[in-house]
C-alpha positions in Angstrom: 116.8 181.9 103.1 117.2 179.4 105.9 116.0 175.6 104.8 116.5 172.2 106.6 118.6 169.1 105.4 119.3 166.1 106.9 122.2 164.9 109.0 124.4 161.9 110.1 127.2 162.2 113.0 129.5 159.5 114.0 130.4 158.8 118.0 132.1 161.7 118.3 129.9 164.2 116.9 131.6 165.1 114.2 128.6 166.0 111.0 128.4 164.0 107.5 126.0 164.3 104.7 125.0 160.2 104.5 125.4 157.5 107.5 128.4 155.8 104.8 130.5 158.3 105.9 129.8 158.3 109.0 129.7 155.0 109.5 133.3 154.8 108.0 134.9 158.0 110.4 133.7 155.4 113.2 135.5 152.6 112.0 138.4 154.4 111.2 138.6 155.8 114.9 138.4 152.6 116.0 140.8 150.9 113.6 143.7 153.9 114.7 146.5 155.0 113.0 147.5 151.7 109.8 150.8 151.9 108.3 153.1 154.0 107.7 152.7 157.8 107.0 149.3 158.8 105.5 147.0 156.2 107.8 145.5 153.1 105.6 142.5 152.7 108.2 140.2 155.2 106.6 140.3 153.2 103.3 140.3 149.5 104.8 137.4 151.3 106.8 135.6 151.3 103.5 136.6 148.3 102.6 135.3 146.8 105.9 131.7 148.7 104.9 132.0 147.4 101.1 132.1 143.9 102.4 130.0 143.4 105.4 127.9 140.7 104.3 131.0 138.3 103.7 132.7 139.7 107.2 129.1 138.7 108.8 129.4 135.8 107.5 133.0 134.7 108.7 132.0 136.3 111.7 128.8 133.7 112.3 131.0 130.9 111.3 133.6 131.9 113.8 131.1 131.8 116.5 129.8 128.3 115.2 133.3 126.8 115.3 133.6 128.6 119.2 130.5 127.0 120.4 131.7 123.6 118.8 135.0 124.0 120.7 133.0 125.2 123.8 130.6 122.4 123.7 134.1 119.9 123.0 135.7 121.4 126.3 132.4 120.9 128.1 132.4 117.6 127.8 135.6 117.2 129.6 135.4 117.5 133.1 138.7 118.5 133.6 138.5 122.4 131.6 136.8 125.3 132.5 136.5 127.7 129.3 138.0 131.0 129.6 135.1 134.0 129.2 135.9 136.9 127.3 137.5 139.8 129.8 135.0 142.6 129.8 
């Protein structure tokens, strides 16, 4: 008998049963081929999922410290910052 179920698929497509997984395939793709022989980026993927709230965190206090240095090289007449290539 047919039934419905529900779905998650990553960028490319691909189907997993929660948005975890998915989420992780994603960040593995775009982590590419770690170490040597069997690739290390689908666990560090995990990893990277596990811990989010402490990578946001470095993350926002990375930006802090960049506006800081920004704001330091603005005040010198003399340096143009560099902008992120696109």
């Amino acid at each position: 008998m047919a039934h419905s179920g529900t779905g998650y698929f990553n960028s490319k497509g691909q189907y997993f049963r929660t948005p975890s997984e998915a989420t992780i395939s994603d960040l593995a793709g775009l982590l590419g081929r770690v170490g040597d022989g069997e690739s290390l980026a689908p666990g560090i993927a995990h990893m990277i999922l596990e811990k989010r709230p402490e990578i946001e965190r470095i993350f926002a206090d990375h930006d802090a410290m960049l506006e800081v240095q920004a704001k330091a090289a603005g005040s010198d007449g003399n340096v143009t910052p560099l902008r992120p290539a696109r």
